[in-house]
N, C-alpha and C positions, 0 to 999 in steps of 0.2 A: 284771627283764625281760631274757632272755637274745635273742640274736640272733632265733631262732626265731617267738619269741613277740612280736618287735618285729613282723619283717617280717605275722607274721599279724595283729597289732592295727592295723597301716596298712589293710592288705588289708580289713579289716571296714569302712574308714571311706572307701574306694573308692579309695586309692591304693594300687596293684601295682607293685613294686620289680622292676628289672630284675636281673640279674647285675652289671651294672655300677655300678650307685646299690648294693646291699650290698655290694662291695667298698668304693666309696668311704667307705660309715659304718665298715664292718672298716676300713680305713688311719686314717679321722678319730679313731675309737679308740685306736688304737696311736702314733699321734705325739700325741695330747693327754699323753696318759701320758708318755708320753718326753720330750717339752718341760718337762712339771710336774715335773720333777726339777730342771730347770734353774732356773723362773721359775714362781709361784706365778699358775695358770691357772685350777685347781678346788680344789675341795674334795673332788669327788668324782672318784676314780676308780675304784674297781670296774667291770667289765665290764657289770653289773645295774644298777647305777646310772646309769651316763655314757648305756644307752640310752632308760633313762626318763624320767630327769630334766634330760636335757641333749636326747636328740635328740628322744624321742616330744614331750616336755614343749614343745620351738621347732615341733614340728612341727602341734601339736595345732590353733595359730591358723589353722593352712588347712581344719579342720574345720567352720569359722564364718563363712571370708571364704576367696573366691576367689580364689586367687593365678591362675589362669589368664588370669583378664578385667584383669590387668595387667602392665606391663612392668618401670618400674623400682621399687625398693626401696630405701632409706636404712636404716641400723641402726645408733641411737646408742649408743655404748657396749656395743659387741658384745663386747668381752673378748675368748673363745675362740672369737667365731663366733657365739653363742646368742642369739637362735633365727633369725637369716638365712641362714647354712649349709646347717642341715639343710634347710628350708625350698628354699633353692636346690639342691638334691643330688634332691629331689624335683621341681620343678619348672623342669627347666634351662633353659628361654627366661629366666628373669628376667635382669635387667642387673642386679650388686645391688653397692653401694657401704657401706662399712662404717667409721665415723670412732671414734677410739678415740684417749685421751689417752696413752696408754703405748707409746712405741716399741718394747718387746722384745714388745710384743702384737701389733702390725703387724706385725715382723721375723715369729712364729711364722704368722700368718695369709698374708702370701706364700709361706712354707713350704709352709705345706697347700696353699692354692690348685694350687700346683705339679705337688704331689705325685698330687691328689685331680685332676689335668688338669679344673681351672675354667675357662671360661670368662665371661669380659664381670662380672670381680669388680673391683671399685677400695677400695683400702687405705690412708684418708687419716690419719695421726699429726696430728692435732689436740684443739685444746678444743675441745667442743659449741656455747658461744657464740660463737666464733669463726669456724666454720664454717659456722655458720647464715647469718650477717653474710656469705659471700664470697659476689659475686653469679654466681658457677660453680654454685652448687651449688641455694642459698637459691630457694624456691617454682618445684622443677624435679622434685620426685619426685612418683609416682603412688602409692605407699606411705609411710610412714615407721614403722617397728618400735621398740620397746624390750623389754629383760625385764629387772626386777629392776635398773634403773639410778638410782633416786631416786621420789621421791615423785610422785604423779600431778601436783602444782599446780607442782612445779618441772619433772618429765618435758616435759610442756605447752609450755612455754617454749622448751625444746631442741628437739623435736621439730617444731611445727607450722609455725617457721616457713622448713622444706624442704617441705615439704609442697605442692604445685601446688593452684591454685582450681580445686575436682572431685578432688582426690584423699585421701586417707583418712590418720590416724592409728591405726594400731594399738599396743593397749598391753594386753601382757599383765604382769597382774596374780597374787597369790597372794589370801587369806582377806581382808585387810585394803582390798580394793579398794574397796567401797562407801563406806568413810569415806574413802578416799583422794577418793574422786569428791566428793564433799559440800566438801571444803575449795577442789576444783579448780575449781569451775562456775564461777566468776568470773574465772580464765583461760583457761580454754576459748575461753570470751566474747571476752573480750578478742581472744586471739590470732586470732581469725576463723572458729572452728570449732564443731559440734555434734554432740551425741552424738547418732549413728545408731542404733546397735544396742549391748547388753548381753548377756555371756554369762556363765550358772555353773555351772560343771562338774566333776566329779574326778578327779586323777590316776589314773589305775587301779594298780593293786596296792597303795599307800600311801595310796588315797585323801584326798590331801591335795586342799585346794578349790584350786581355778583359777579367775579374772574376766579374761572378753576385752571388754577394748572399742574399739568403732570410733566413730572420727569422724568428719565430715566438713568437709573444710573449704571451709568457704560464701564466705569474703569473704579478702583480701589480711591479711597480716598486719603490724599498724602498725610499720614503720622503725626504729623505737628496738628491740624485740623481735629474738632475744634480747638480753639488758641482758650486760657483762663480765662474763670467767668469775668465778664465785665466788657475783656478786649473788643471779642463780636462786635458790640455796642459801640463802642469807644470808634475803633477804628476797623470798618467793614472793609472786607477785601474788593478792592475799586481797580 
């Protein structure tokens, strides 16, 4: 998917890129690349790649959920950005805050921020569970995002409980999402949350499968949640 056929496959799905949003994806391109030589960011960098699988691919979840009807966004384990970036580069009212265990990953994301003139972004160098726990942050968000960060029943546990009573977890998923779900319903439950809406869809050009799912989160999420870093992992709530 070359620039062109990015900006036209937005277009089809009623988001119109300005001059300034395709610059900023041109620059987020060009210093991804150039950081990844330093500090291992992707895997992919080809120009056809980065915009499919990295921008269209974060940006596809506002196909299915309205980023408009909200303000802030959490993004656990953002890596390079993906998918709250693009998603913010598109809808710039968001306030979107992005926690990530790797400091030379924060150092490159204030980079960009910078560069890419972001505003109302926060770049916090933390663990997930840790961060969940600090009461700054923990059941303050109107979204909370992941891609490709851990498994749905461990995701769950990171995720929901920033999350605000009324506000939503989104978790985009690859092929494997429906059994990810199946393991997860008993923390879902737990953490205070319900599946709203399902979606399955396909990458266009690769037609690899995509599952978006949205939550809701109905009830407070119980105190102990999330458990120290590592537990999630170790032992998912089953």
């Amino acid at each position: 998917m070359n620039e062109q056929q990015f900006i036209e496959a937005l277009s089809k799905q009623g988001i119109e890129l300005n001059e300034r949003q395709i610059a900023q994806f041109k620059k987020y391109f060009e210093l991804l690349v150039e950081w990844n030589e330093k500090m291992n960011l992707t895997a992919i960098t080809d120009l056809e790649g980065v915009y499919l699988k990295h921008f269209y691919d974060s940006i596809s979840a506002s196909f299915y959920f309205d980023f408009t009807k909200v303000n802030s966004v959490c993004d656990v384990g953002a890596g390079a950005g993906f998918p709250s970036l693009p998603i913010k580069i598109c809808f710039p009212h968001l306030h979107v805050t992005i926690v990530d265990s790797l400091n030379k990953r924060i150092s490159f994301l204030n980079h960009l921020s910078e560069q890419l003139q972001l505003e109302n972004v926060e770049f916090v160098h933390a663990r997930a569970e840790e961060f969940g726990q600090n009461t700054k942050y923990r059941e303050s968000f109107d979204v909370v995002t992941a891609r490709a960060v851990a498994r749905l029943s461990v995701l769950s546990e990171l995720c929901l409980p920033l999350v605000k009573q009324g506000g939503y977890f989104v978790a985009l998923k690859a092929a494997a999402g429906p059994d990810e779900l199946k393991d997860a319903k008993k923390a879902i439950t737990t953490l205070g949350a319900s599946l709203k809406e399902e979606f399955a869809y396909l990458l266009p050009v690769e037609e690899s499968e995509r599952t978006l799912y949205i939550f809701d989160k109905i009830k407070q999420t119980p105190k102990k949640y999330p458990r120290k870093p590592g537990i999630p992992n170790k032992t998912p709530i089953q």
